[in-house]
VONUDREN-75189 format. One record per residue (C-alpha): x, y negated, z; residue in one letter. Coordinates in steps of 0.02 Angstrom, whole numbers, plus 50000, padded with zeros to 5 digits. Layout:
% residues N
XYZA...
This chain:
% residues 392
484125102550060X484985090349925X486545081149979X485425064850013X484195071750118X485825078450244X486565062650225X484905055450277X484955066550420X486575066550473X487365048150449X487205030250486X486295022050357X487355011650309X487575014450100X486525011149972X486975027549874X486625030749682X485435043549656X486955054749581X487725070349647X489595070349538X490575086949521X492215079249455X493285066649357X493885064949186X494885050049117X493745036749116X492225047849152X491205054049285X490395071949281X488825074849371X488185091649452X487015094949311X488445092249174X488015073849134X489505062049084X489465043449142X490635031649078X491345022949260X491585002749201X491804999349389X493105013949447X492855015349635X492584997349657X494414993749565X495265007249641X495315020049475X496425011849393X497205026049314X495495033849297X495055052049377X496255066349383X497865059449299X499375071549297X500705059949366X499545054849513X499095072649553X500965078749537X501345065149651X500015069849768X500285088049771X502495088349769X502095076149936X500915085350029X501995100250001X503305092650102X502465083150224X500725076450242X501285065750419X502485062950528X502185043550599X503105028350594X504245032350720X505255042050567X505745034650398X504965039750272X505545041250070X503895039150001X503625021550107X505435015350056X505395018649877X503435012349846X504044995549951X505254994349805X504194995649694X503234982149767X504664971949814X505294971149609X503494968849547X503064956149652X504264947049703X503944946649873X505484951249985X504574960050133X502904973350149X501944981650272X500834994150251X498944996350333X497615009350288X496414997950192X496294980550111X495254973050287X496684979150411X497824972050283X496764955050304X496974960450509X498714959450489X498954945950384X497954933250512X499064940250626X500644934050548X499864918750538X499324916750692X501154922750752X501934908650651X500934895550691X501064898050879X502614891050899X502194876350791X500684872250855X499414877750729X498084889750762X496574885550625X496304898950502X495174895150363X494204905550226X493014900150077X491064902050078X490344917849975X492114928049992X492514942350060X493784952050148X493234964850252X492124970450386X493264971250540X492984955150649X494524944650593X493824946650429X492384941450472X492744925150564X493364918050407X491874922050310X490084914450272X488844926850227X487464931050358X487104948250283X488784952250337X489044943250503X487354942550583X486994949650765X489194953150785X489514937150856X490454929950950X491954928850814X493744921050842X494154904950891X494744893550774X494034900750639X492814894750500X492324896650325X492174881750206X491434876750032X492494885049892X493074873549750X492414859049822X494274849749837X493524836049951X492764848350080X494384856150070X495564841650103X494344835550254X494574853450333X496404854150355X497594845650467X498994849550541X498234862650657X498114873050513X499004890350503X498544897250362X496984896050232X496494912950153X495884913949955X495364925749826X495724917049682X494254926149618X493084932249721X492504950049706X490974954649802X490494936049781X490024937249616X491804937649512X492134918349541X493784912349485X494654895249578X494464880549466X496154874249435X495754859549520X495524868049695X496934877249662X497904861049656X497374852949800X497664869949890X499564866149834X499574848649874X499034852950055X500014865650076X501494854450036X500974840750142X500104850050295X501504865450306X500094880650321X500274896150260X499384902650095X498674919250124X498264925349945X496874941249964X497214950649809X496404968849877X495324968949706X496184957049600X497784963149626X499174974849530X498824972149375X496844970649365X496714952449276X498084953649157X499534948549267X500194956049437X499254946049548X497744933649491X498654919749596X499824920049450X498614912049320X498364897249441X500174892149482X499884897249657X501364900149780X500694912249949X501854916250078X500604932450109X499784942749993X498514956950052X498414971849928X497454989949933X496364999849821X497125004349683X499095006349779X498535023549839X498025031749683X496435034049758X496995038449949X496665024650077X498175013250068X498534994350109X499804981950112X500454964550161X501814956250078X502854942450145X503654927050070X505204919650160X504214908650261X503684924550362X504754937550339X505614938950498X503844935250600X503574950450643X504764960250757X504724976850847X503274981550942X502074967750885X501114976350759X500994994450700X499575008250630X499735027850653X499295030750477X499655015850377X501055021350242X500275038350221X501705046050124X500535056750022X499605039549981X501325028849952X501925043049829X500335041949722X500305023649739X502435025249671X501565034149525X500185021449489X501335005249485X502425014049389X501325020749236X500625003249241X502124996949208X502875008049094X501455009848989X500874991448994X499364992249069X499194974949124X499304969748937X498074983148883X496954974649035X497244958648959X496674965948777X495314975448839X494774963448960X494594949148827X493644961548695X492224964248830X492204945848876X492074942548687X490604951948684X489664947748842X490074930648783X489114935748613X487694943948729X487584927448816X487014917148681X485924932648600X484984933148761X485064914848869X483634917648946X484214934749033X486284927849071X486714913049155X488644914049148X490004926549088X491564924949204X493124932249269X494934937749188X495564953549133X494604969649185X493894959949317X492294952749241X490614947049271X488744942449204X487884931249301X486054935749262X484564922849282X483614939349379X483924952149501X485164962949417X484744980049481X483754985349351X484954982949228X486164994949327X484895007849325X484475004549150X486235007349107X486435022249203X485055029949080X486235026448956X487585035449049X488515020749097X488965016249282X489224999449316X488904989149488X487994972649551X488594960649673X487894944349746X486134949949685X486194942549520X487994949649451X488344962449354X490154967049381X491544976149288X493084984249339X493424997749220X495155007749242X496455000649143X496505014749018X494875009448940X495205008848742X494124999148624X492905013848608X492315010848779X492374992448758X491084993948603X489915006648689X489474995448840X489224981748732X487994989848638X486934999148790X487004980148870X486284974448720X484994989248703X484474984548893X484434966448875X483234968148722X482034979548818X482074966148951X481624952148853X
């Protein structure tokens, strides 16, 4: 019996799987069971960002679990402290918390905000149609898509989900109820959709003149992936809260919140907490992720690498406009809006032994580690132009 058909048996069906069994990691490749090497352009959904099996993340791992794999929060813990430094420096932000995932650090977050505003008298919490945070229910309440929400209801109070980058719908949604509004400023699983610069804006000016709190959900977006730390950055954006995950664990589940002044002392003993959030195993690879992206400039070489595929899907675009609607995104966060179902495309890359994913039906999305070199860069290029031809 293959490893699908127990899976069939055995679990919720709840993935779409890829018809793939893989033995291992290598760099920026994937090994199958047969042998078979994929190039991975989307790296555990922007987790990889060092690719598979690097040295310093595996020393990290393996020194850590040597001396302790738990203990709890009831007991400092080295690896926590020195990764919240890390954190801290890079980002600016003065206080963290950390959560298992990105959606309990979304939990969290709407927590904080809901916290703040309760002694101020606001309570709203607002997301953006097509994004995405999560699965858990507070996630969820600030969310649009039916596929996602349909047959959980009821979802909080005071909760609802409104047109992204339309300013005016924005400006006739908050008041000063508002606690907090919650943005990717480019939305992942919604089909890599940057802000316009005029939503972020008006964002700003309301914030200024309604006193909520910015909640800025960089789980996918964030250290590093579109050239800066955060994507927020490229818009002029100021959150007091920042979500983060994926890639801060080195590949073991890890999430955080950070905190801006404005909510830094919120929280207080007792009223939040996780058994396993700050996973010292998981903050001690995550220490050695931030810090070969910084010392080895990864975020610049995202930058590079990210505008040499955008060059060429750019290029692709006008070889083939009656296959790609739009090219969009920053950095190694990038995406081809196709005028078709973009499915077969995936699979027609995969027979080129390339991996990539699709999101929002229609989008072909890349997040590549952020050790890609040019090599890689050129070869996806070329299979997407091989499949595009045998399209058309």
């Amino acid at each position: 019996m293959s490893l699908h058909d127990q899976e069939a048996l055995r679990f919720f069906p709840t993935y779409k799987r890829l018809p793939l069994e893989i033995a291992r990691g290598e760099g920026v490749h994937l090994i199958a069971a047969d042998g078979t090497r994929y190039l991975d352009m989307f790296a555990g959904l922007a987790v990889n960002d060092l690719g598979y099996g690097h040295a310093k993340v595996l020393d990290a791992i393996r020194e850590q679990s040597q001396r302790y794999i738990h203990l709890s929060n009831y007991f400092l813990q080295e690896p926590q402290i020195r990764l919240a430094e890390v954190l801290c420096r890079q980002s600016g932000f003065p206080r963290v918390f950390f959560a298992n995932s990105g959606t309990e650090a979304i939990e969290g977050a709407l927590k904080i905000a809901r916290k703040w505003g309760s002694t101020r008298g606001k309570k709203s919490l607002l997301g953006f149609s097509n994004a995405f945070h999560g699965r858990t229910m507070g996630a969820l309440s600030i969310m649009d898509k039916q596929k996602y929400r349909e047959g959980f209801e009821p979802f909080l109070e005071h909760c609802r989900s409104i047109s992204f980058n339309e300013p005016g719908a924005l400006r006739g949604a908050v008041d000063a109820g508002t606690a907090a509004v919650v943005l990717e400023c480019i939305q992942g699983e919604g089909g890599v959709r940057p802000v316009t610069q005029e939503f972020a804006d008006t964002i700003g000016d309301l914030q200024k003149q309604f006193g909520f709190l910015l909640i800025a959900d960089e789980i996918q977006s964030g250290a590093g992936r579109t050239g800066t730390f955060f994507a927020f950055q490229h818009f002029g954006l100021r959150p007091d809260i920042v979500t983060m995950a994926k890639p801060i664990g080195g590949g073991l589940p890890l999430g955080a919140i950070l905190g801006g002044p404005a909510v830094k002392d919120v929280l207080q003993p007792g009223m939040h907490g996780t058994t396993f959030g700050g996973n010292p195993v998981a903050c001690a690879a995550g220490i050695a992720v931030l810090t070969e992206i910084e010392e080895r400039g990864l975020m610049k070489n995202a930058e590079k690498m990210g505008g040499a595929l955008k060059s060429g899907f750019e290029t692709l675009m006008k070889e083939f406009p009656s296959l790609i609607r739009e090219v969009r995104g920053k950095g190694l966060m990038l995406g081809i809006d196709l005028q078709r179902d973009g499915d077969p495309v995936v699979d027609a890359m995969r027979e080129r032994r390339i991996l990539i994913n699709c999101t929002d039906r229609t989008v072909l999305r890349f997040l590549p580690p952020l050790i890609i070199g040019r090599e890689h860069v050129d070869q996806t290029i070329a299979a997407l132009r091989d499949v595009f031809r045998s399209l058309r």
